[in-house]
C-alpha positions in Angstrom: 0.0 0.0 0.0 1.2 3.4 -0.7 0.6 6.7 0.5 1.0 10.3 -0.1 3.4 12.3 1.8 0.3 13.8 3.9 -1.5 11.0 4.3 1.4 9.3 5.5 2.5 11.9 7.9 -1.3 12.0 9.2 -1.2 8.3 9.7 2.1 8.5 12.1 0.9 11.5 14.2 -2.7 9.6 14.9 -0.6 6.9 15.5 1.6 8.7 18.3 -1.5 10.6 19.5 -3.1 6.9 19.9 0.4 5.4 21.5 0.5 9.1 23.8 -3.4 8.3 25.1 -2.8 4.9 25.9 0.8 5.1 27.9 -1.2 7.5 29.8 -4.5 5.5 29.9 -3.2 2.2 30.9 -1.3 2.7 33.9 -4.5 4.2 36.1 -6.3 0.8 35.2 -5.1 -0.8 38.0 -6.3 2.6 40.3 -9.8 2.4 38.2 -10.4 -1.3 39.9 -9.0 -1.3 42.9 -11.3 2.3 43.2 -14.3 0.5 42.1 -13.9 -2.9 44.7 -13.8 -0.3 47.2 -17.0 1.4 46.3 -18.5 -2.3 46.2 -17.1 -2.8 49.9 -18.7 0.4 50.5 -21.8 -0.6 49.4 -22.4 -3.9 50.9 -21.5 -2.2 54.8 -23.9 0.6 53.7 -26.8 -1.9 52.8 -25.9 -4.2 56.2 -26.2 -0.8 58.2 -29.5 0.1 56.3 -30.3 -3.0 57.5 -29.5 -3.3 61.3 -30.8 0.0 61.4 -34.0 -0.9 60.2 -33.9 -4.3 62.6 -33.0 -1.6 65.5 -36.5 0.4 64.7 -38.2 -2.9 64.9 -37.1 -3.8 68.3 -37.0 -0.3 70.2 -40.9 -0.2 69.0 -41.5 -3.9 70.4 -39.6 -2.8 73.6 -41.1 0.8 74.1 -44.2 0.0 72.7 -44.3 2.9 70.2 
């Protein structure tokens, strides 16, 4: 395959534009994750506390009858 002068030259710099994104993409993958496991620790303790709290309700309105 052959190409122009421009062409080619617009080829190469999307190409480094591509290779620039990605060496700076890649790297935070491993932060992305370990960010998102956390939030889905987060979530289950926040479900068991809505969940205790609402079992708490429950028995201070057996025991004081309110």
């Amino acid at each position: 395959m052959f190409f122009t002068g421009s062409l080619k030259e617009e080829l190469i710099m999307e190409t480094e534009i591509l290779g620039l994104m990605l060496g700076a993409v890649l790297p935070l993958y491993p932060l992305l994750i370990a960010i998102y496991q956390r939030m889905g620790r987060y979530d289950e303790i926040v479900e068991e506390f809505k969940r205790l709290r609402d079992e708490h309700e429950h028995v201070k309105e057996a025991y004081h009858g309110t």
